[in-house]
N, C-alpha and C positions, 0 to 999 in steps of 0.2 A: 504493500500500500504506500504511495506518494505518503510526502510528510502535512498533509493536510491541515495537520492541528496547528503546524504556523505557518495558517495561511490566515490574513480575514475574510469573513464569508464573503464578501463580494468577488475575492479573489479567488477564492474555490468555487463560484459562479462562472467566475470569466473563466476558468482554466477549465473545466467542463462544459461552458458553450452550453450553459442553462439561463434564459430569460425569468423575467416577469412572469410571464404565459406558462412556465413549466415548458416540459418537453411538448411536441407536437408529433401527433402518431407518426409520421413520414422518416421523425427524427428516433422516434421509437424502434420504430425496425430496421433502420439502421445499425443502431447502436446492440439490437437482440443478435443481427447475423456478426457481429461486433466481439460482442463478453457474450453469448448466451443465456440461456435462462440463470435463472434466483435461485439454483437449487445446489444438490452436492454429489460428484460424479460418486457412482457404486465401482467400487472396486473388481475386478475379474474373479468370479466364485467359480470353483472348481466343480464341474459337476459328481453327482454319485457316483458315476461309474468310474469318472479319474481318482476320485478318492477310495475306489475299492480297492482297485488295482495299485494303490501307493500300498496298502494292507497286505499286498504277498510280496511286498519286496523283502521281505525281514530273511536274515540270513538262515536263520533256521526253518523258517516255510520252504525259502526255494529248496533244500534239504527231502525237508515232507514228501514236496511235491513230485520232486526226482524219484523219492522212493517209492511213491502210490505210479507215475509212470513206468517203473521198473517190471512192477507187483504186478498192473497190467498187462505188460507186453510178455510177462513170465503166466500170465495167464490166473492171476492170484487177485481173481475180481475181488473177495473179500475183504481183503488188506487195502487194497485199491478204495473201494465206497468208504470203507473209515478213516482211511488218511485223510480222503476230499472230505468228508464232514466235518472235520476236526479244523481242519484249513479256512474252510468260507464261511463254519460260523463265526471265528475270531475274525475275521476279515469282515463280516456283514456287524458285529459290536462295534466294533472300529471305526467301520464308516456311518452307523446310525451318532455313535457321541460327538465325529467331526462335525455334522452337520446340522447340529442344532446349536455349535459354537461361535460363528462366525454373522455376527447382526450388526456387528458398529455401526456400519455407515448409515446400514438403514432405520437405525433411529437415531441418526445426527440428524437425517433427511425430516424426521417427523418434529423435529423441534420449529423448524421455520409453522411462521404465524400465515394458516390460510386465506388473509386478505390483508391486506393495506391499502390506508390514504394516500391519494396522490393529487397532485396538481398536473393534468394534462388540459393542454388544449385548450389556458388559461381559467379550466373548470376543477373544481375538486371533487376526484370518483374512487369510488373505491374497486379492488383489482386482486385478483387473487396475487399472494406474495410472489410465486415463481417467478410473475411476469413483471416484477420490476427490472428497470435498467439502469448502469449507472446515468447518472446526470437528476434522475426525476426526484422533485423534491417530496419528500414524505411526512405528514404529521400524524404526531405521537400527540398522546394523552392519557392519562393513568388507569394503568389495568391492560395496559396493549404488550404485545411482542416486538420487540424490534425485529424488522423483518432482513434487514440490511446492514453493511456499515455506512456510515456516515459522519459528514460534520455540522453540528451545529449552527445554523444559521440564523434562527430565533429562539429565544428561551427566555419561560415562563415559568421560573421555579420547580423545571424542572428536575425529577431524582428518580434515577436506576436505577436496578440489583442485576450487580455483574457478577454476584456469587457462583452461577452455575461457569464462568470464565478465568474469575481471578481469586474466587475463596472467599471474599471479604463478604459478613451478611450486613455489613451499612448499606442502603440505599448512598450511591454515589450525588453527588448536587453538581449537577448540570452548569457549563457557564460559556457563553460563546467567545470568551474574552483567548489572543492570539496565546500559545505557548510556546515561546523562544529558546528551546532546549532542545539537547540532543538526547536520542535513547530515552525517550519517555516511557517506563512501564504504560499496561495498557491499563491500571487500577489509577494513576495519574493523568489520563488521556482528556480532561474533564471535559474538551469541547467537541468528544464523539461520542458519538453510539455505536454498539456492535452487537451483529445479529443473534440472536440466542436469549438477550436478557431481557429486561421486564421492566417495563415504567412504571412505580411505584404513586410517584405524585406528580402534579404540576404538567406542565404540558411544552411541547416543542415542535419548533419547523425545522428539519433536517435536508443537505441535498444528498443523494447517494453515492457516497466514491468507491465500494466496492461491492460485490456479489459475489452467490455461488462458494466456487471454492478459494475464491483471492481474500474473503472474508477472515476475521480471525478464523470464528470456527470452522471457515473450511481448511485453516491451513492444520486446525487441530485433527480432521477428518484425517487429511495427508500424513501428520504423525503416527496414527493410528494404521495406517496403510504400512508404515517403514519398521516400525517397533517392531521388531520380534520375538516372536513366543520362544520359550524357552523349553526344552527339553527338563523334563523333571531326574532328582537323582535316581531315583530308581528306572526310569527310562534308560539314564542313561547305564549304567552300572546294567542292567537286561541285555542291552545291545552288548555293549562290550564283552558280556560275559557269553551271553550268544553266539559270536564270531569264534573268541577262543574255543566254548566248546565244541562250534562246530566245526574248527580246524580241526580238532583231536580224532572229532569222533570221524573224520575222512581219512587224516592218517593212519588211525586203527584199523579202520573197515577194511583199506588199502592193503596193510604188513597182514592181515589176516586172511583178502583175497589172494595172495600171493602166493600166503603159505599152502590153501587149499588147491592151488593150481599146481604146485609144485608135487604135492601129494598125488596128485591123478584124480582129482574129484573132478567131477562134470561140472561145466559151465553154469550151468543151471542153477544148481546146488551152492555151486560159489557165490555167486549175487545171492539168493535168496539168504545166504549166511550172513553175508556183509548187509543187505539190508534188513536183517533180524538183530543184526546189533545196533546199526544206525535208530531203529525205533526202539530198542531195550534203553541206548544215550542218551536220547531226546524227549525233554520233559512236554511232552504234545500238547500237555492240559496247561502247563506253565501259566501261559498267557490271559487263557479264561479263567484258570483260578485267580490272579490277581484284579482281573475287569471285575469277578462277583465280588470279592473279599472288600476293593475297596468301593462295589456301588451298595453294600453293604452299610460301609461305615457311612454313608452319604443318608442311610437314609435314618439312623441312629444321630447323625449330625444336624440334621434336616428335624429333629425333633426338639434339638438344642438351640435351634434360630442359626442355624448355618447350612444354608442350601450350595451345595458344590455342583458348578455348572459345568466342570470337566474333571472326570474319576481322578488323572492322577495326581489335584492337586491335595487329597486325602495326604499320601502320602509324603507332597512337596512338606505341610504345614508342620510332620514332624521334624525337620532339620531346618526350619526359619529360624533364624541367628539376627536377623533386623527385619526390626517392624518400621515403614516411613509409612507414618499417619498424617493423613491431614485435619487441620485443625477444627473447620467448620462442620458440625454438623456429625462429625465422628468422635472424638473428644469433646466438643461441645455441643449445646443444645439446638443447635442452631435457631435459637432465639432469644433477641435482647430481651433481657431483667434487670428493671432496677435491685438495687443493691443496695446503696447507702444515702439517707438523706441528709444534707447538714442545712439545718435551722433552728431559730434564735440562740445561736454559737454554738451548738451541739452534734453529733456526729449521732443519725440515729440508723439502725436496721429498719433496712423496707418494711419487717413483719414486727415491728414493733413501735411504731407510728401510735399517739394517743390523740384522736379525734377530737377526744373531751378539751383540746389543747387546741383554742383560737388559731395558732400560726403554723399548726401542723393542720388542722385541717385544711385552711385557706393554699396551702399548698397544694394541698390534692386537688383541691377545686380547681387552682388554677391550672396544672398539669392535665385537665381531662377538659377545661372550657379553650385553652390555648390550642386546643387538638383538631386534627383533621378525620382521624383515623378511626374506625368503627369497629367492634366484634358482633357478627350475627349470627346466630344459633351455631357458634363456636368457628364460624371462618373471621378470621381476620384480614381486614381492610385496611388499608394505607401501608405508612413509614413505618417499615420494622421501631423506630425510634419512637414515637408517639404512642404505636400499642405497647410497647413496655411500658407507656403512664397511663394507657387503659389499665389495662392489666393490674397496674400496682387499684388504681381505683376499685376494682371487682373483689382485691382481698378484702377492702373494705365497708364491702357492698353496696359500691356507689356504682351507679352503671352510667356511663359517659352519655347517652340521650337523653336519659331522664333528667339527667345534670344541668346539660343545656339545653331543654326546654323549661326548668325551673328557671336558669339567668341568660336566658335568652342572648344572641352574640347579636347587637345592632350595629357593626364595623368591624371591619379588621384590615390589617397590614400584612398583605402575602408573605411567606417565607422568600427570603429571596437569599442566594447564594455568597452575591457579594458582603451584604452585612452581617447575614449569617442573624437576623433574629426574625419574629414574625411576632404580631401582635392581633389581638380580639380587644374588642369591647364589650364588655356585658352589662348590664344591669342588673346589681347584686342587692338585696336590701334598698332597694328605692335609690343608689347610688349607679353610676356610670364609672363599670374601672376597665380602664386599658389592660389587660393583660400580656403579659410580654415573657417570652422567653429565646435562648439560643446561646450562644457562646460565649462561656464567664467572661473570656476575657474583655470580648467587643462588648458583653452588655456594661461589665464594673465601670468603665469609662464614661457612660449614661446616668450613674447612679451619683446619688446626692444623699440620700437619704434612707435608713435600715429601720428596718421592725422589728423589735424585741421586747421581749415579755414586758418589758419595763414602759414601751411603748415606742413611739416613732422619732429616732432621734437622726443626728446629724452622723452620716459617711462618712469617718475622718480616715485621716492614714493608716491609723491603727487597725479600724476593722477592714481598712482592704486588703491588710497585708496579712489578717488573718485569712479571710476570705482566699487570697491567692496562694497559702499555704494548705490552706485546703483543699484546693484545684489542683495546685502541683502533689499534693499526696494521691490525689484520685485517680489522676492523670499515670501515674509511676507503677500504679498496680493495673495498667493498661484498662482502665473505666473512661466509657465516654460523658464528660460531664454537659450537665446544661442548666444553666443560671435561671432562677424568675426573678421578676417585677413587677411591679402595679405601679400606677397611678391614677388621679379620679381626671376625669374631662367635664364636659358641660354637656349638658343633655342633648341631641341635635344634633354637636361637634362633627364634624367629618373628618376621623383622623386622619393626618399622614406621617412623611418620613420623620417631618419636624417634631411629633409630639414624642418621640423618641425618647425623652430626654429627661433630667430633674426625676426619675423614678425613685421607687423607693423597694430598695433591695429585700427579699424574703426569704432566700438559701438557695439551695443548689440538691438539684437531683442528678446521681453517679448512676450509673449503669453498663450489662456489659453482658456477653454472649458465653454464661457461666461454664463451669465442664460437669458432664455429668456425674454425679455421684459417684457411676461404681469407676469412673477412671483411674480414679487413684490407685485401689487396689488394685486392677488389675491390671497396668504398669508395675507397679510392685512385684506381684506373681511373676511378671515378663521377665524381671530383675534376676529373681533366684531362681529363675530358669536359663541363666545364662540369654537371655533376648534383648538387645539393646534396641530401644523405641526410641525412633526418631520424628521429630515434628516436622513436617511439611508446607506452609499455609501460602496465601496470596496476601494476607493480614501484615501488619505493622508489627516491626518492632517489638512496640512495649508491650502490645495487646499479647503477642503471641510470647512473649519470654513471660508472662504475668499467668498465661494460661499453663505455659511450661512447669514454671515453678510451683503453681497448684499440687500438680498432681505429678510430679515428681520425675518429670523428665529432665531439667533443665537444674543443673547443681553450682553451675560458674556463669555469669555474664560472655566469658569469652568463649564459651561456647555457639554464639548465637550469630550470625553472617545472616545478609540479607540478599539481595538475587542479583542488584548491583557487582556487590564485590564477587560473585562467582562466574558474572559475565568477562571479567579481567582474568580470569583464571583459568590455564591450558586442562586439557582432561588430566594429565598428568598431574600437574599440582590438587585439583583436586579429591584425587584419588590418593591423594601423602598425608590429605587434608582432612579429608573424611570422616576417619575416625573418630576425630576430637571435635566433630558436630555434633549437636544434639538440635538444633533449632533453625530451622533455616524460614526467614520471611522476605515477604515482596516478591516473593516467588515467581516462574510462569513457566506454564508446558514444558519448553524444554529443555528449562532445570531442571523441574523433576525426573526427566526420564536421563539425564547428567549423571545426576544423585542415585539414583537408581544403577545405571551402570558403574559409576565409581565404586561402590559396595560391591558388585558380582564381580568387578576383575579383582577386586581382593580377597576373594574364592568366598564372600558369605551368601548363603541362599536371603532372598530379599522379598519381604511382603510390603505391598504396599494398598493403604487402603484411603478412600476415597468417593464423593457425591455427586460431583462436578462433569460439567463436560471436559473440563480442564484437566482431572485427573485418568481422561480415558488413555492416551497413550502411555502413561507410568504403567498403569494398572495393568496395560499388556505388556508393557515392556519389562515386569518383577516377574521372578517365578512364579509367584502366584499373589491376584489381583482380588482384593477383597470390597465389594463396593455395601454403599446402604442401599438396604429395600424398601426403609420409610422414604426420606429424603434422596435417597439416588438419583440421580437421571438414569434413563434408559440408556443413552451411551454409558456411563461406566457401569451400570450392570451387564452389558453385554461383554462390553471389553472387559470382565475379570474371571476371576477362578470360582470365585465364592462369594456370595452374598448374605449377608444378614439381615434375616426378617427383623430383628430389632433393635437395629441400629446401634449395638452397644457392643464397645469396646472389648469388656470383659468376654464376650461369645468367643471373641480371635483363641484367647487363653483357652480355653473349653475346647476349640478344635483344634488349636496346636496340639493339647494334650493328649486328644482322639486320634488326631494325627499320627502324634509319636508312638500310640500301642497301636495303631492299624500296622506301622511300618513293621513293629516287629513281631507281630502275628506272620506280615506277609513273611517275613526271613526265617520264620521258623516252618514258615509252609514250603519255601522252597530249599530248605534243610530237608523238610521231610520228603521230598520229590526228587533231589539228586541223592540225597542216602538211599532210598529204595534203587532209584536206577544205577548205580553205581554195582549192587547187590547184584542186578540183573546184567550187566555187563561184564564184572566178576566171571560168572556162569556162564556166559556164553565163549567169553576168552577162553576159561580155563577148558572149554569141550573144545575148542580149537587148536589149545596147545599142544591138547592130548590126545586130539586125532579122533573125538570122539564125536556119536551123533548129534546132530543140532536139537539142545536141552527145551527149547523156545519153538514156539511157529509165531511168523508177524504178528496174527490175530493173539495170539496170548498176551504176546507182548503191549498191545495196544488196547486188551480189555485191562489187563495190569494197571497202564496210564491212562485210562479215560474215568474207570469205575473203581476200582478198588484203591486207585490213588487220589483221585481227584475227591471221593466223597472226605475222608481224613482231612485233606490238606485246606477244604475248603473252611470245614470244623477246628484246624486251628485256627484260619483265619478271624475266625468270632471269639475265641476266647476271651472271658474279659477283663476291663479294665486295670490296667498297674497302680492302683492309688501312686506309686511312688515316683512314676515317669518323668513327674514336671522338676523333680530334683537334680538330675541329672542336667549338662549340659547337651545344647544341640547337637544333632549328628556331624560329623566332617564328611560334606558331602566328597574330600579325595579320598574317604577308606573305601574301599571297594568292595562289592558284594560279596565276592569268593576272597576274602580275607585268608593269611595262611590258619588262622585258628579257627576259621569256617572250615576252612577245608579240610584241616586235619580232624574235625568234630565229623565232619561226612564222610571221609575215608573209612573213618574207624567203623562208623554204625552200618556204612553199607558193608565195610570187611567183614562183619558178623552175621547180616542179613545174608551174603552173597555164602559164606562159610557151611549158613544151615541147609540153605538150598541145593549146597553141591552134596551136602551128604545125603537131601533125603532122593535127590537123582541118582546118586552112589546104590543107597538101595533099593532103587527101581532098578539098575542095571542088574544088578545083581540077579535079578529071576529073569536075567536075559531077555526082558520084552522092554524095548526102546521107545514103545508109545507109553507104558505104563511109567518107565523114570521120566518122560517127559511131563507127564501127566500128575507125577509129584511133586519135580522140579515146580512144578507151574502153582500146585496147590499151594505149594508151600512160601514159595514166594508172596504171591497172594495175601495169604495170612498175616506171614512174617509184617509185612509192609503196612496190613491193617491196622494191628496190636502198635505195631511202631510209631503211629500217629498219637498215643499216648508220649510216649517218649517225647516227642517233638510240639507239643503245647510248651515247653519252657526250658529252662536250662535247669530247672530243681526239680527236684522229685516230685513224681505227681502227689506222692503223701503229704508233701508242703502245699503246695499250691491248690490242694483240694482235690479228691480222686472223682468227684460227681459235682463241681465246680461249673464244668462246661459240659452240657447236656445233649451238645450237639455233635462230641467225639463219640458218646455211646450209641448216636442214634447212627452215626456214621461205619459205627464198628460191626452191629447190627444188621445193617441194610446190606451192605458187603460181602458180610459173611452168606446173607440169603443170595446176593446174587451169584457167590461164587460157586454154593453150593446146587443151585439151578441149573450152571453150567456142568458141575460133577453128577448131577443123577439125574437130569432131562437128556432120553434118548435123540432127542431133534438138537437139541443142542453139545449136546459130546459128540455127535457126527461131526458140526460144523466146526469145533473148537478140538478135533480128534481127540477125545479124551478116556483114557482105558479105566476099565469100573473098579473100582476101590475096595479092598475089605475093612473090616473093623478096625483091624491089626493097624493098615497102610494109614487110616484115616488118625487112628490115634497117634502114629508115628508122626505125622504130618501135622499134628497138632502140639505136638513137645517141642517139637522141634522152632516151630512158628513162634511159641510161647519165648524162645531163650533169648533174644535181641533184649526182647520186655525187660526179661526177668535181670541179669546183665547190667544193662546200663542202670536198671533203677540202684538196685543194690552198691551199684560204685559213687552214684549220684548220694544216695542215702549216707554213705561212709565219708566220702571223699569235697563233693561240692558245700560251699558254704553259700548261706542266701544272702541273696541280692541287695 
């Protein structure tokens, strides 16, 4: 955008080639095949099918899918239909969660206001918003959209709310007067308007210098377009661990096809071996077990006031290490409240005001007859500033119409920006008093004369210096003060600017955009949870270090920088810098997403949360974007991870801490899915080393991982809550998922699953029938890996942890056992699964044996592990 703001409006006329008359339709369509429509281009959405197909890139699919083509062409339909099932349902979760993620722009698109005033054709018409162009002049008046940017050309007291822009919930005060600066933030911009926010009071004629996407908010659209989403830790830690294992499991299959070649085995036979071990490797369910596990905790979270609009940010929230909050509306209430009242020399609490007190009520009176602003059946109307002296009136039971229709307002003095006060007339008691209020400063200079209990005496030096020490205290705890006055006029009187003057001073009302209650605490919790919360705002300075210090983010002044000094500063220096932020104000767009990446290359996982249109590219540009549900806009609910139906700070804490036990539910589920398969890979090596029959057929192997694995694994997924998680520090998102003391815990457990299974195929061979040890091999495993899902709920003994704790490993153990026993004595099914009929003997053997993994680890756990 031109530097418009120092321009005067005449000269932002002439340099846009806009008259008197407004634009002229001929000049209209010019200027449409020119800038285009008023609207925000949509970004290129991938369709379903591109997005399916990004779903079987995963190194371990193409794996799958090589082996179900194999199983094919070797004529092993069976192996084949399960592979592919196993493949396109995680492929169709995948692409059903992408595709309900990506909304930003088109609710950027729904914020523009569907009509606006214009001046065409030297007539005023109204026109739906998209079809403005730049040049055509537009009028606002309170309660509209700004549909456009623009500058100022006429103004009528009017005031903004650029909150959903720049953070700040003051209505901004309007002024056409020139700004001769460089780098004006846009919360300083006073003689424009931009499209997105809301005219609060007063009214204005604007001409249009930008549209579409050259508007602020479409350049915030564009940010929103560039930010990148982040690969969650456990994403990534999957893939990486994916690749590796599927490197292994090719060079295995590989030294194992060889040796069979080498031997004299048939072709045949060779592949069907290598790809009996390639699915015995490969944890097939992996993927869907952790889609359920954590759409699981989503909907456990979802009952805590945290809806997760994409699964794997379940997981992201347990390694968050910084939280960058914004200040409006998320820490605080997003509504002005008074706070403190000083009058007749006193410093009184809002909720402790005594009516029965001449100069304490006459305050309230004046504070709700000086007013513009209305509550109706609980919506509120006008100056966020004004309803906070509603408001204060309503604890008192004084309702502001009743008010003034008792003292009737027969004149008044607009608000106007410059002076910064505004005045009524009322008729109070059979008297005519001006009422006056607006800025201590500019009004003390007006004043002559103070009211105190003692009665109406003379404004000397003394009380104004008390007076300005008490402004300056209000002021320092970031409170917006505002001064009253009175004086009597003559009945008839016409006031103007002049009666300004000679008043006679009555206190001063403090106010201010409080934090909500549970903030405190639960920053605190963030604290001894090792989570450094950082403040974000578009807000000022004092307001926002005054809000910092409340509730406990903000410990030194020299922690606090403003968006100025971070525009001087290279990414590098502020990523040296970072650290020793806690408060950053005056903020815009894309600081935040600055700030945001400064913390990710200094390897911390980053939440950021946020209401604003403003905050929609942070919030996608953090690993996980937490917006409000009350106050949000529809842009940052779209652009985040997670949303809070109730807008409170404390929920974050609540899912961090869901968070952190989903993640290690999930590690202890794929503990118990590579220990089993490790077991089954064991057995198959070891019949290959030994020249012996293939222990497996694909389909065992793959009812092993889909049913007798996947029901356990998903059962530890739910296990519950760690009371003690939130004590620990954050995860380091560089330890890796197969850690060496993961691994050396999966070696061991599958060494003794894979240990039992070779002895009960040992004897199966033994009665020289090679269907029946296969048919043990298989049972036993089975089992083994069933029972073992106990093992793998924790690292303590189940005796610690509770043995009927989680209700959903027994029903898991249970279900299993029925199916595997379905497969062992249904003749339609031991055709299809080959499987040779069992005695009592075989069955009991296969069941000691299943039992010993169990029995084992508990006992060394019982002796040896200390708790957590």
């Amino acid at each position: 955008m031109s530097e418009f703001y120092r321009k005067k409006p005449e000269e932002t006329l002439k340099t846009l080639g806009v008259t008197e008359q407004g634009l002229h339709d001929d000049e209209v369509k010019k200027r449409r095949e020119q800038y285009g429509y008023n609207e925000l281009e949509e970004g290129k959405q991938k369709t379903a099918i591109e997005v399916f197909i990004e779903q079987l890139k995963d190194f371990l699919v193409i794996i799958l899918m090589a082996a179900a083509t194999i199983s094919a062409f070797l004529g092993k339909i069976e192996s084949t239909v399960v592979i592919l099932f196993v493949v396109v349902l995680n492929a169709v979760l995948g692409t059903i969660q992408h595709l309900k993620a990506e909304q930003s722009l088109n609710s950027l698109k729904a914020l523009s206001s569907p009509t606006a005033k214009v001046l065409r054709n030297g007539q005023k018409t109204e026109i739906p918003s998209k079809e403005i162009v730049v040049g055509d002049v537009l009028y606002l008046d309170a309660g509209d959209f700004v549909s456009a940017d623009g500058r100022i050309i006429e103004n009528y007291s009017l005031q903004i709310n650029e909150s959903s822009l720049t953070g700040e919930s003051v209505s901004v005060m309007k002024s056409v007067e020139v700004i001769d600066k460089d780098d004006v933030p846009i919360g300083d911009k006073k003689n424009m308007v931009f499209s997105g926010s809301f005219v609060t009071y007063g009214r204005g004629v604007i001409v249009v210098t930008d549209i579409g996407m050259k508007t602020e908010i479409g350049k915030i659209a564009r940010l929103l377009g560039t930010a990148q989403e982040k690969k969650t830790p456990l994403q990534v830690n999957l893939d990486n661990f994916g690749k590796k294992l599927a490197m292994a499991i090719i060079a295995i299959a590989a030294v194992i096809f060889t040796l069979d070649m080498i031997r004299g085995l048939p072709l045949v036979d060779s592949f069907m071996f290598a790809i009996a071990l390639a699915v015995a490797a490969i944890p097939e369910a992996l993927s869907s077990i952790v889609t359920i596990v954590l759409a699981t905790g989503t909907q456990k979270m979802a009952k805590e006031n945290a809806i997760i609009r994409k699964l794997p940010a379940v997981e992201t929230l347990g390694s968050v290490s910084i939280v960058c909050s914004d200040k409006t509306g998320t820490l605080t209430q997003n509504k002005m409240t008074v706070q403190y009242v000083y009058v007749d020399n006193k410093v009184v609490e809002y909720d402790k005001l005594d009516l029965e007190k001449p100069m304490e009520h006459r305050i309230i009176l004046m504070a709700l007859l000086c007013n513009d602003s209305v509550t109706v059946v609980k919506k509120e109307i006008g100056d966020p500033t004004e309803i906070a002296l509603v408001n204060l009136g309503d604890i008192y039971g004084l309702d502001e119409l009743v008010v003034r229709e008792q003292y009737h307002r027969v004149g008044e003095i607009p608000f106007d920006s410059d002076r910064k006060l505004m005045s009524t007339v009322n008729r109070i008691d059979g008297r005519y008093l001006m009422c006056t209020k607006g800025a201590s400063d500019v009004l003390l200079s007006r004043i002559t004369k103070i009211e105190t209990s003692g009665g109406i005496v003379d404004f000397t030096e003394e009380h104004k210096r008390e007076v300005e020490k008490i402004n300056r205290d209000f002021s320092s705890n970031g409170l917006r003060v505002l001064g009253f006055a009175y004086k009597e006029v003559l009945e008839g009187h016409e006031v103007g600017l002049e009666d300004e003057r000679d008043m006679v001073f009555i206190g001063l009302i403090s106010m201010m955009d409080p934090p909500r209650p549970e903030s405190a605490p639960a920053v605190e919790e963030c604290v001894k949870a090792g989570i450094k919360v950082v403040m974000i705002t578009g807000d000022h300075r004092i307001t926002a270090s005054a809000i910092a210090r409340q509730i406990g983010i903000l410990k030194d002044e020299s922690e606090v920088v403003e968006g100025f000094e971070i525009e001087k500063w290279s990414d590098e220096e502020l990523i040296n810098k970072v650290e020793k932020i806690s408060v950053y104000a005056r903020v815009s767009p894309e600081h935040k997403i600055r700030i945001v990446r400064a913390w990710q290359e200094r390897g911390s996982v980053v939440a950021m949360t946020g209401d604003g249109v403003n905050d929609g590219p942070a919030l996608k540009q953090a690993d996980i974007g937490i917006a409000m549900g009350i106050t949000g806009t529809d842009v940052a609910k779209d652009a985040s991870s997670m949303v809070l139906t109730d807008d409170n700070f404390s929920t974050i804490v609540k899912a961090i801490s869901n968070g952190r036990s989903i993640y290690a539910n999930i590690q202890n589920s794929i503990r118990f899915l590579l220990a089993g398969n490790t077991g089954g890979v064991m057995s198959v090596v070891y019949a290959s080393l030994l020249a012996l029959p293939v222990p497996f057929t694909a389909i065992h192997l793959l009812f092993i991982n889909m049913l007798t694995d996947s029901l356990p694994a998903i059962a530890i997924g739910l296990e519950p809550h760690n009371k003690n998680i939130m004590k620990k520090k954050p995860r380091d998102i560089k330890t890796p998922l197969l850690s060496k003391a993961f691994a050396r815990q999966i070696l061991m457990e599958g060494f003794i699953i894979g240990a039992v299974t070779i002895i009960a195929y040992h004897i199966g061979l033994s009665t020289g029938d090679s269907v029946l040890a296969s048919t043990m091999a298989f049972a036993t495993l089975c089992l083994a890996r069933l029972f073992h899902g106990f093992n793998s709920r924790s690292n303590e003994s189940i005796f610690k942890i509770g043995l009927f704790t989680n209700k959903y490993s027994w029903y898991a153990l249970i279900l299993g056992i029925i199916l595997l026993h379905s497969v062992l004595l249904l003749p339609p099914l031991m055709e299809v699964f080959e499987i040779a009929m069992l005695n009592t003997a075989q069955f009991s053997t296969i069941y000691a044996l299943a039992l010993t993994p169990l029995v084992l680890i508990q006992l060394y756990r019982l002796l040896f592990t200390k708790s957590s």
